[in-house]
Backbone as JSON, one array per atom type, in Angstrom:
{
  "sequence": "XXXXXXXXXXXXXXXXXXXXXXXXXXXXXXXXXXXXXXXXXXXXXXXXXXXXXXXXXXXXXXXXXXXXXXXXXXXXXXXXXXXXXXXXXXXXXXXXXXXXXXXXXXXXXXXXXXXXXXXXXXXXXXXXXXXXXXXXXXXXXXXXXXXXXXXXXXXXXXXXXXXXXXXXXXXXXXXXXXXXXXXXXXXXXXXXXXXXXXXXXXXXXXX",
  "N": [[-48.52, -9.8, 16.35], [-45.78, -8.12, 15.92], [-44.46, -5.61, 13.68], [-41.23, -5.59, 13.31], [-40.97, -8.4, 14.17], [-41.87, -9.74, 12.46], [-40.47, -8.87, 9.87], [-38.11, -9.78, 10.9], [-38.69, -12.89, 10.63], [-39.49, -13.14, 7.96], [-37.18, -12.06, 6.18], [-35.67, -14.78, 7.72], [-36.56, -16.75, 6.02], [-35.58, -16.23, 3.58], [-33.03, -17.3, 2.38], [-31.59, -19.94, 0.65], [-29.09, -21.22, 1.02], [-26.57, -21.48, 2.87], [-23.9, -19.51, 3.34], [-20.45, -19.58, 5.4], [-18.58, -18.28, 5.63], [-17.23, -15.68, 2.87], [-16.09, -14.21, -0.11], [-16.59, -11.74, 0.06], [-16.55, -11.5, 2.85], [-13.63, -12.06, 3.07], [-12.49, -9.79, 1.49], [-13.4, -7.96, 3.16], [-11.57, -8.05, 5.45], [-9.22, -7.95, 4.17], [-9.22, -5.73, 3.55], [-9.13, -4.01, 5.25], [-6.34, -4.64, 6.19], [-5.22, -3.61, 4.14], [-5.54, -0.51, 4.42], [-3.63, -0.22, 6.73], [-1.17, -0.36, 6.27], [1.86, 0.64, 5.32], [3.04, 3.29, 3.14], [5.61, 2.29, 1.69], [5.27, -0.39, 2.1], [2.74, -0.91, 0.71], [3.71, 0.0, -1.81], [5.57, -2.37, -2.36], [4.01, -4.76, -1.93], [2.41, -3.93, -4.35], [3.96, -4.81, -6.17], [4.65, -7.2, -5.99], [1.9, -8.32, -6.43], [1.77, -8.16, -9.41], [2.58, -10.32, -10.03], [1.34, -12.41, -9.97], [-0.63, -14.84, -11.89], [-3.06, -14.11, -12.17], [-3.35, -11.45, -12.06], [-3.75, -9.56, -14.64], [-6.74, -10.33, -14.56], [-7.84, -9.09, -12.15], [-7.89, -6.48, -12.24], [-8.9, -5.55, -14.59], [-10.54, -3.06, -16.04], [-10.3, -1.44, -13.95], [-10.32, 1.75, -12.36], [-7.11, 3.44, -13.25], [-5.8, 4.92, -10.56], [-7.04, 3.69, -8.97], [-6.05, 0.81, -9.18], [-4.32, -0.65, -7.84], [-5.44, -1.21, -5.0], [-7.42, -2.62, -5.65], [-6.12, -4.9, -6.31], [-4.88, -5.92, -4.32], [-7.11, -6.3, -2.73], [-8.75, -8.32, -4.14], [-6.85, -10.23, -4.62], [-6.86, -11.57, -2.01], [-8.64, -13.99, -2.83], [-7.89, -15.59, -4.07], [-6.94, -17.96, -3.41], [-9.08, -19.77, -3.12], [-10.05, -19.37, -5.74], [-8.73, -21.39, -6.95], [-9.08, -23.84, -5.63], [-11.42, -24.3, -8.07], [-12.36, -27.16, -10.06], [-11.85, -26.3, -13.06], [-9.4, -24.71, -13.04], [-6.92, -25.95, -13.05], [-5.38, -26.69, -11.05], [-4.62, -29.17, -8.97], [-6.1, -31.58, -6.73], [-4.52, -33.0, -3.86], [-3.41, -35.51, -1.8], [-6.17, -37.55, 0.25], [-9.53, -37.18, 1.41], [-11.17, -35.96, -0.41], [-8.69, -34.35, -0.96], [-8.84, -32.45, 1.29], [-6.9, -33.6, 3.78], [-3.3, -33.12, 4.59], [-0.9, -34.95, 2.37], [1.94, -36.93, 1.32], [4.69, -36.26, 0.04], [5.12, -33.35, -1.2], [3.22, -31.78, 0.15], [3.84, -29.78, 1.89], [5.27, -28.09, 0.78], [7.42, -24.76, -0.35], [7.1, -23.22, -3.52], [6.76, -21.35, -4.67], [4.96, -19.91, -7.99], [4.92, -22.12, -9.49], [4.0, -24.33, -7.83], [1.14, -26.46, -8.66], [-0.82, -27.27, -7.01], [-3.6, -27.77, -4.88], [-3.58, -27.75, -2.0], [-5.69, -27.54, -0.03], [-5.92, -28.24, 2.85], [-4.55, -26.19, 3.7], [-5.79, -24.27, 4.43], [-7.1, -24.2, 6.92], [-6.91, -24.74, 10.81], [-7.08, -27.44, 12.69], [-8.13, -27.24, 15.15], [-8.49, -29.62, 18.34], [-11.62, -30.4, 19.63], [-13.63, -31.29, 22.48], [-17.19, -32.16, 23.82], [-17.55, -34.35, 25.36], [-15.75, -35.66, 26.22], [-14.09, -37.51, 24.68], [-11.83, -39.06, 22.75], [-8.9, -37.21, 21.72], [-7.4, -35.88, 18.59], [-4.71, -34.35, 17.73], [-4.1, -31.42, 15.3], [-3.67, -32.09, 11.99], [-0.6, -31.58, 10.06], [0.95, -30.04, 6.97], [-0.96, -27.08, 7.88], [-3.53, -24.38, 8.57], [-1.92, -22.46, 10.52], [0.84, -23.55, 10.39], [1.49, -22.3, 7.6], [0.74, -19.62, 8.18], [2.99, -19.04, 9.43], [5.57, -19.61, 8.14], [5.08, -17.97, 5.27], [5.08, -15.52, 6.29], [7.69, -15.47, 7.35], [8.92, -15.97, 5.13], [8.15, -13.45, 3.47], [9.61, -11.69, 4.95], [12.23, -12.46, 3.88], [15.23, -12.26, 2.64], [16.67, -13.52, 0.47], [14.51, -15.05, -0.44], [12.83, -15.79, -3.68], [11.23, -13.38, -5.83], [8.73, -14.51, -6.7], [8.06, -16.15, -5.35], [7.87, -15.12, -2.88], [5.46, -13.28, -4.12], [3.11, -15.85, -4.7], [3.09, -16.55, -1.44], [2.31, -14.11, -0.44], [-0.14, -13.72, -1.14], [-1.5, -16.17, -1.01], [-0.92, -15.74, 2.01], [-3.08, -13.32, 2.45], [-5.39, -15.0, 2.49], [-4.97, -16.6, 3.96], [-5.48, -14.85, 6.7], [-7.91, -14.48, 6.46], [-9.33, -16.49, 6.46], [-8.58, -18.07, 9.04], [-10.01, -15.99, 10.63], [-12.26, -17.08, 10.67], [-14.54, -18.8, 12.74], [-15.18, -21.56, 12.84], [-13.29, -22.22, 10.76], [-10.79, -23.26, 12.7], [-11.66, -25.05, 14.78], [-12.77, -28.22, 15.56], [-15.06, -30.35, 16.3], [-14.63, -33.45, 18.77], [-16.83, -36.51, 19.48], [-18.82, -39.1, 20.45], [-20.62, -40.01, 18.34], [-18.86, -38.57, 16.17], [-16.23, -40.34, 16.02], [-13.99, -39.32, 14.46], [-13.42, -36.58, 14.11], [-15.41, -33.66, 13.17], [-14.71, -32.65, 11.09], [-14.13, -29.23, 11.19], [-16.51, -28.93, 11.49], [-17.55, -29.32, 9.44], [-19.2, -31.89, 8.4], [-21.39, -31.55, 10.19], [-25.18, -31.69, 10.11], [-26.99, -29.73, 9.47], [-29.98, -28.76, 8.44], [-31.44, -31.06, 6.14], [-31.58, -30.41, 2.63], [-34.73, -30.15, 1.67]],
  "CA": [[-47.09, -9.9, 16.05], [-45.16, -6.86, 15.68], [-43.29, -5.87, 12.49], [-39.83, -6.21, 13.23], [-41.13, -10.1, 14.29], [-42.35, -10.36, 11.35], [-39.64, -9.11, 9.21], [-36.95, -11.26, 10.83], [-39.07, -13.89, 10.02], [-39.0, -13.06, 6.67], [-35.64, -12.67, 6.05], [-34.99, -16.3, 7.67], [-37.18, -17.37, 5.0], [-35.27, -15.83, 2.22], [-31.98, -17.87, 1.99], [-31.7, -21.24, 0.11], [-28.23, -21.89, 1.41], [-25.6, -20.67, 3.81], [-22.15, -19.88, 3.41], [-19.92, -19.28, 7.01], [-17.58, -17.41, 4.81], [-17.16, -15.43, 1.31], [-15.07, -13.69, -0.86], [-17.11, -10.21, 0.67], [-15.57, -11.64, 4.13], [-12.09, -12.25, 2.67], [-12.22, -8.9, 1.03], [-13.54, -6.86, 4.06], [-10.68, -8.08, 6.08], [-7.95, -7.18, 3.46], [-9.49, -3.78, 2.96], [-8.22, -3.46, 6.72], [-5.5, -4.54, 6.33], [-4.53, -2.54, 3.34], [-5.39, 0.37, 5.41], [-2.47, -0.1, 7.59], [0.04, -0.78, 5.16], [2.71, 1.83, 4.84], [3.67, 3.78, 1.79], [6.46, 1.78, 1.09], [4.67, -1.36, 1.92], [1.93, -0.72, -0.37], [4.45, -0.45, -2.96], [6.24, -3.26, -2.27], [3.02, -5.51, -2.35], [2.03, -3.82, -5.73], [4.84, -4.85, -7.56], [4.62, -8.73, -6.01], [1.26, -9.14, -6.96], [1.67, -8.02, -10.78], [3.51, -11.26, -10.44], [-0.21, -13.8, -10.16], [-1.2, -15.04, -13.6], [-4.65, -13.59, -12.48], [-3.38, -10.11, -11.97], [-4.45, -9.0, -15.23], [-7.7, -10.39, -14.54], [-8.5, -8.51, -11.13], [-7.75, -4.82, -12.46], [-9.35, -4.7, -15.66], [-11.68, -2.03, -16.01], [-10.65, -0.48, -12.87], [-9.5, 2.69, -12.73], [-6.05, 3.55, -12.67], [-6.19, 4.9, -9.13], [-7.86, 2.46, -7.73], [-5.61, -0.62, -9.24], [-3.06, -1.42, -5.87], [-5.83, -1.69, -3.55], [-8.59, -3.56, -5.93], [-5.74, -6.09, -6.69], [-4.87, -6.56, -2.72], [-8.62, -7.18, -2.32], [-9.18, -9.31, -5.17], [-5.03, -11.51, -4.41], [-7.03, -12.76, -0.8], [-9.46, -14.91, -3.44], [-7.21, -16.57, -5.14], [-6.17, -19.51, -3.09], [-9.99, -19.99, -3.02], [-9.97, -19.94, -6.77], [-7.49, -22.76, -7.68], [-9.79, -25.16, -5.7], [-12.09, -24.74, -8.97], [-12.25, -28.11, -10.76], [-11.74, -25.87, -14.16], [-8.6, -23.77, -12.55], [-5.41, -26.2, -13.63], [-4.58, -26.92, -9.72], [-5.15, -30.7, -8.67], [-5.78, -31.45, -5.11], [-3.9, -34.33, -3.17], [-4.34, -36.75, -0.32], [-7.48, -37.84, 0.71], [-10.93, -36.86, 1.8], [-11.18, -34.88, -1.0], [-7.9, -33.07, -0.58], [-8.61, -31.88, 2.61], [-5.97, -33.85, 4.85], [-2.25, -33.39, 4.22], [-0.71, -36.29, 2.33], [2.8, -36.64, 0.29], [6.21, -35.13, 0.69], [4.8, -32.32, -1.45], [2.02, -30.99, 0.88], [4.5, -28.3, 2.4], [6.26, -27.08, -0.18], [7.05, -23.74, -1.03], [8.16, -23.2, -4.16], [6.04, -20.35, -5.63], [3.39, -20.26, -8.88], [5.12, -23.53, -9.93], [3.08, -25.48, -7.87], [-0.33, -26.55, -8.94], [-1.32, -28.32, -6.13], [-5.07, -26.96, -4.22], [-3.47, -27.5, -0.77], [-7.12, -27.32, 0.61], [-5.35, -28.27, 4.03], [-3.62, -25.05, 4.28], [-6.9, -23.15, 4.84], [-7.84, -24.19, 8.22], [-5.9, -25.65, 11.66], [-8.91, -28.31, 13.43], [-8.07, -27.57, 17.2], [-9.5, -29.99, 18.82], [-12.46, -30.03, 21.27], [-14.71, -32.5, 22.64], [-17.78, -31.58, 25.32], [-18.1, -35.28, 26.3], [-14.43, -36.74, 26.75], [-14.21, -38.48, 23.11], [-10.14, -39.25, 22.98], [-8.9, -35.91, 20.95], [-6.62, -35.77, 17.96], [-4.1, -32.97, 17.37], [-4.05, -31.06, 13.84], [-2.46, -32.5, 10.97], [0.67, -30.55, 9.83], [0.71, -28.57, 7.35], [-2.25, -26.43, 8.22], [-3.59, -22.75, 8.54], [-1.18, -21.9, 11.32], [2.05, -23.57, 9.9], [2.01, -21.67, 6.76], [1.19, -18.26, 8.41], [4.36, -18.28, 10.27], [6.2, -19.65, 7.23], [4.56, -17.0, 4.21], [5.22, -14.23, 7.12], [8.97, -15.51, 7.37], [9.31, -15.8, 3.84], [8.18, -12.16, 3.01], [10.27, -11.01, 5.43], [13.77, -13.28, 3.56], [16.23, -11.66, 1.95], [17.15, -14.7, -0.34], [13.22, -15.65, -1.36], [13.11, -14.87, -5.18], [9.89, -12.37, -5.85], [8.06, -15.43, -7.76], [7.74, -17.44, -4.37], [6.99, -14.25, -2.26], [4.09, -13.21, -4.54], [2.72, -16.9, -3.68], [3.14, -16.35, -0.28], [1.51, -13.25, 0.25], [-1.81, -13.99, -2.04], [-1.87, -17.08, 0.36], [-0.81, -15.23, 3.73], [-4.05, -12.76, 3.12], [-6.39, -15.45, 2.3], [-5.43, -17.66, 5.59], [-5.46, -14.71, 7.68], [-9.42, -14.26, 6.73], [-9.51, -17.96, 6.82], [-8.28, -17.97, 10.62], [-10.96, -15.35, 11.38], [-13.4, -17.77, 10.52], [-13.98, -19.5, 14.12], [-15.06, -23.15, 12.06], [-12.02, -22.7, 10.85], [-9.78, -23.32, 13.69], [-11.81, -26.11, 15.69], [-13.1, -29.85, 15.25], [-15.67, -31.44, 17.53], [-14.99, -34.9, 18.81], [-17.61, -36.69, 20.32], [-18.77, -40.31, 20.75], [-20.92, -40.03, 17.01], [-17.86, -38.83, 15.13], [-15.0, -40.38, 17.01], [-13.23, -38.76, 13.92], [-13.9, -35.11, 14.12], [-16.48, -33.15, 12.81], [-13.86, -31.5, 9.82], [-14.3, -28.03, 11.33], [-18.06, -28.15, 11.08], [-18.54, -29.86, 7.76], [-19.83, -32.48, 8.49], [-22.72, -31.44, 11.2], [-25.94, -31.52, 8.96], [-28.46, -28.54, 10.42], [-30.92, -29.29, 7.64], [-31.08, -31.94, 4.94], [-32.58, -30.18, 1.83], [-35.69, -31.03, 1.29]],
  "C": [[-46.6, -8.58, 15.47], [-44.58, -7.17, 14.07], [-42.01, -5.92, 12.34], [-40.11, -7.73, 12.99], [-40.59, -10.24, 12.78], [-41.59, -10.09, 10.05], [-38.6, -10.14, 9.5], [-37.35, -12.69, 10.36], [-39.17, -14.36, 8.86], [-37.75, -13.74, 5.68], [-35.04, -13.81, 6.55], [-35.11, -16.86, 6.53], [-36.88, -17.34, 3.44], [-33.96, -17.09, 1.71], [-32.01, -19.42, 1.68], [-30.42, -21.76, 0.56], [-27.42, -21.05, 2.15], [-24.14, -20.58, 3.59], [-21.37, -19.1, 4.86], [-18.96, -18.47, 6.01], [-16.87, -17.14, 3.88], [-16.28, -14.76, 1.07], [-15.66, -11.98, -0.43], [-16.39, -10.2, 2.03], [-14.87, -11.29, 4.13], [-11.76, -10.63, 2.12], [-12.19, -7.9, 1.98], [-12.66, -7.12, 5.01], [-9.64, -7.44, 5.29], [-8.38, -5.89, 3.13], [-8.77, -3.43, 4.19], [-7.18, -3.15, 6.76], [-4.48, -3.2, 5.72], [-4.65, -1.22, 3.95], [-4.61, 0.8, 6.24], [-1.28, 0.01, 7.25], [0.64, 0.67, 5.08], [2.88, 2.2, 3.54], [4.08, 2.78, 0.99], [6.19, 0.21, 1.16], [3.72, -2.16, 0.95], [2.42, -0.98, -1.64], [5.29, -1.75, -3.23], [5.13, -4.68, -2.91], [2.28, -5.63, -4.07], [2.75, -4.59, -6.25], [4.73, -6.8, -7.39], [3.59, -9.12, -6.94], [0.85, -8.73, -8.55], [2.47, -9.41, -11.23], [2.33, -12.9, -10.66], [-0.44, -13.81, -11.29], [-2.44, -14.39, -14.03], [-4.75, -12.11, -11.98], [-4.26, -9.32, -13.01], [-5.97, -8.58, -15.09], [-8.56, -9.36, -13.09], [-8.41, -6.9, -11.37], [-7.9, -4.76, -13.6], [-10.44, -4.27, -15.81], [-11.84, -1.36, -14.96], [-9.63, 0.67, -13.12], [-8.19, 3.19, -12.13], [-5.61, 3.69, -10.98], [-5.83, 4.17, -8.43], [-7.28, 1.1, -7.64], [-4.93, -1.45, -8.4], [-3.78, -2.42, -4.92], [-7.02, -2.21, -4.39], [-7.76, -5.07, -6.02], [-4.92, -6.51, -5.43], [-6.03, -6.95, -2.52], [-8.75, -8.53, -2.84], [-8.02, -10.82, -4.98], [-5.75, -12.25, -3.15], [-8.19, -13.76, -1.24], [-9.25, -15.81, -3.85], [-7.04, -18.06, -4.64], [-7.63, -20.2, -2.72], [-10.55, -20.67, -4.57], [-9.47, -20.99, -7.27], [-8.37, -24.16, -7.26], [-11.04, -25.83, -6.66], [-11.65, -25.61, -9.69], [-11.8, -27.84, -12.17], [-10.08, -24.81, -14.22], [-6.8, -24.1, -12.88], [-5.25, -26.82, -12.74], [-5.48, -27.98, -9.6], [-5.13, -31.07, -7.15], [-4.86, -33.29, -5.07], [-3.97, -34.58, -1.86], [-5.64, -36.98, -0.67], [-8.53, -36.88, 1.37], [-11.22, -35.47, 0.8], [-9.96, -33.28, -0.89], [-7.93, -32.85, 0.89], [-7.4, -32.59, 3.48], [-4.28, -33.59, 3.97], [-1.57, -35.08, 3.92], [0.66, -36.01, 1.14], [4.17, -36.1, 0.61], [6.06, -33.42, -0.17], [3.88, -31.2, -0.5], [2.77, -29.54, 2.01], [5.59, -27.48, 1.52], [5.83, -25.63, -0.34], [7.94, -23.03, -2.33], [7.35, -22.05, -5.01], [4.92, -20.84, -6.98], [3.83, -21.68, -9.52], [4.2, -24.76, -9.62], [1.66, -25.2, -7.86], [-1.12, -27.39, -8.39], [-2.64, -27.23, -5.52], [-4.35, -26.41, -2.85], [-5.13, -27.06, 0.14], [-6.54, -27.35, 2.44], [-4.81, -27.0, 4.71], [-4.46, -23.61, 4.96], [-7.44, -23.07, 5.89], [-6.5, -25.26, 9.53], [-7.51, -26.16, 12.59], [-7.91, -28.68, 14.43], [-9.12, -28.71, 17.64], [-10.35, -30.15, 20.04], [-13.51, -31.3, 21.54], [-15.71, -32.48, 24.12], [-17.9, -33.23, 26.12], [-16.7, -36.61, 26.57], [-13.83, -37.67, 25.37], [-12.51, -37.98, 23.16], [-9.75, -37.96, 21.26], [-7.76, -36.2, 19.85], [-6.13, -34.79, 16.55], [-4.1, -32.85, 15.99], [-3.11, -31.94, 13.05], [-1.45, -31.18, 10.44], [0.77, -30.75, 8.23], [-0.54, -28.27, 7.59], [-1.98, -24.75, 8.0], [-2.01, -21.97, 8.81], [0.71, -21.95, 10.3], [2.39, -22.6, 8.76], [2.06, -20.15, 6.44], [2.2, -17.76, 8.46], [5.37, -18.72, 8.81], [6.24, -18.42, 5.9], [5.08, -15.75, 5.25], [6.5, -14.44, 6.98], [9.49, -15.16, 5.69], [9.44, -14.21, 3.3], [9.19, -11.1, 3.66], [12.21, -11.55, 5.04], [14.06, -12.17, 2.52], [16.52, -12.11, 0.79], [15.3, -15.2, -1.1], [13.51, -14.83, -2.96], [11.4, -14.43, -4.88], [8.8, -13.2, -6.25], [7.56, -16.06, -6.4], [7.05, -16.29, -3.32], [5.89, -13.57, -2.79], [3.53, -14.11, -4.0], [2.43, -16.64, -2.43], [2.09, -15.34, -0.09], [0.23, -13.2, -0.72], [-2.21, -15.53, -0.9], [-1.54, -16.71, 1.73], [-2.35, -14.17, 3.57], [-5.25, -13.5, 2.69], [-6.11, -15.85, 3.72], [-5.07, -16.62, 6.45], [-7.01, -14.1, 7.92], [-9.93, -15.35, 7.33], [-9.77, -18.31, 8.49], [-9.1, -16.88, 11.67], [-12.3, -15.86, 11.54], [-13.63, -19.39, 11.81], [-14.12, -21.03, 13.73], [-14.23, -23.49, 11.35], [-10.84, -23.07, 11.47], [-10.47, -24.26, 14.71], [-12.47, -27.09, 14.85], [-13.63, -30.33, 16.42], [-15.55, -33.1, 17.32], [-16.06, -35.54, 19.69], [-17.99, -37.99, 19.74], [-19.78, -40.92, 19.34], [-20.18, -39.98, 16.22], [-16.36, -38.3, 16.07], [-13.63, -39.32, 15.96], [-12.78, -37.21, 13.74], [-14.93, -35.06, 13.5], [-15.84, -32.45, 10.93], [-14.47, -29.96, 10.36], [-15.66, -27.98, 11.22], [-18.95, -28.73, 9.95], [-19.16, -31.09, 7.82], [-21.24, -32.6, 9.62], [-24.18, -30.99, 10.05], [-27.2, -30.53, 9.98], [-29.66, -28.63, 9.45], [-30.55, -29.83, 6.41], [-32.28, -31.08, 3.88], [-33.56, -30.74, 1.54], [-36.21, -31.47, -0.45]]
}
């Protein structure tokens, strides 16, 4: 057995759990982005997100400089953060949050609300390889609140409080939406219900 083999084999052997996608993901997409960002864009974004409660917290101890584009990295975490049980924000509906449920579940009303919205992080296209009767996304989702957070930043009339919001949740769900188990749902004749994007397919039960 060669030694490449025998390193990859290794390294299978190293990891105790898997995650499909992290806050190194989420960050190495918004580094992109920020990359593209104009001058006056850049500035524009600065000044929103001195408006997150957890601004302070993502630029201290960095150096002046560097504070714009550590606290664009650090703003596509956030809507990741809030789903901590210790964070203030309470989820709603069912299955643990995840489905839309309520006349609240599309609101946008800026840092006011303290809802998780777990729903808003993924759209479950659905697919099915063996004919299993299909059923379309729930609303809101990923998609809906792209095109909404994109409209918003671009309003005249939004106050700055609701477009911060917005764009700390427009560059989380546009890592979100790069994440391909985020955007489908297998149906099939085991789970006539979907699959939830993936989460529920068990590839090994810890032993």
């Amino acid at each position: 057995m060669t030694i490449p083999v025998l390193t990859i084999i290794a390294l299978l052997c190293l990891p105790t759990s898997v995650v499909a996608w992290d806050a190194l993901g989420h960050m190495m997409i918004t580094a992109s982005v920020y990359e593209h960002l104009t001058p006056a864009a850049r500035k524009n974004v600065a000044t929103l997100l001195k408006l997150n409660p957890k601004y302070a917290t993502w630029v201290a101890g960095v150096p002046a400089k560097d504070k714009e584009r550590i606290a664009f990295l650090r703003a596509s975490l956030w809507a990741d953060d809030i789903k901590d049980k210790h964070s203030g924000y309470t989820q709603d509906g069912t299955h643990n949050g995840n489905r839309p449920s309520g006349p609240n579940a599309g609101q946008n009303i800026g840092y006011a609300d303290t809802l998780q919205h777990k729903y808003w992080h993924f759209i479950d296209l659905p697919f099915s390889p063996d004919g299993t009767t299909l059923v379309e996304p729930a609303t809101p989702n990923a998609l809906t609140q792209i095109v909404l957070f994109r409209d918003t930043l671009k309003s005249t009339t939004a106050s700055d409080d609701v477009k911060s919001y917005d764009l700390v949740w427009l560059l989380h769900l546009v890592g979100d939406v790069h994440q391909p188990l985020h955007a489908i749902s297998r149906f099939n004749e085991l789970q006539l219900e979907r699959d939830d994007g993936g989460d529920l397919v068990v590839v090994c039960w810890t032993p």
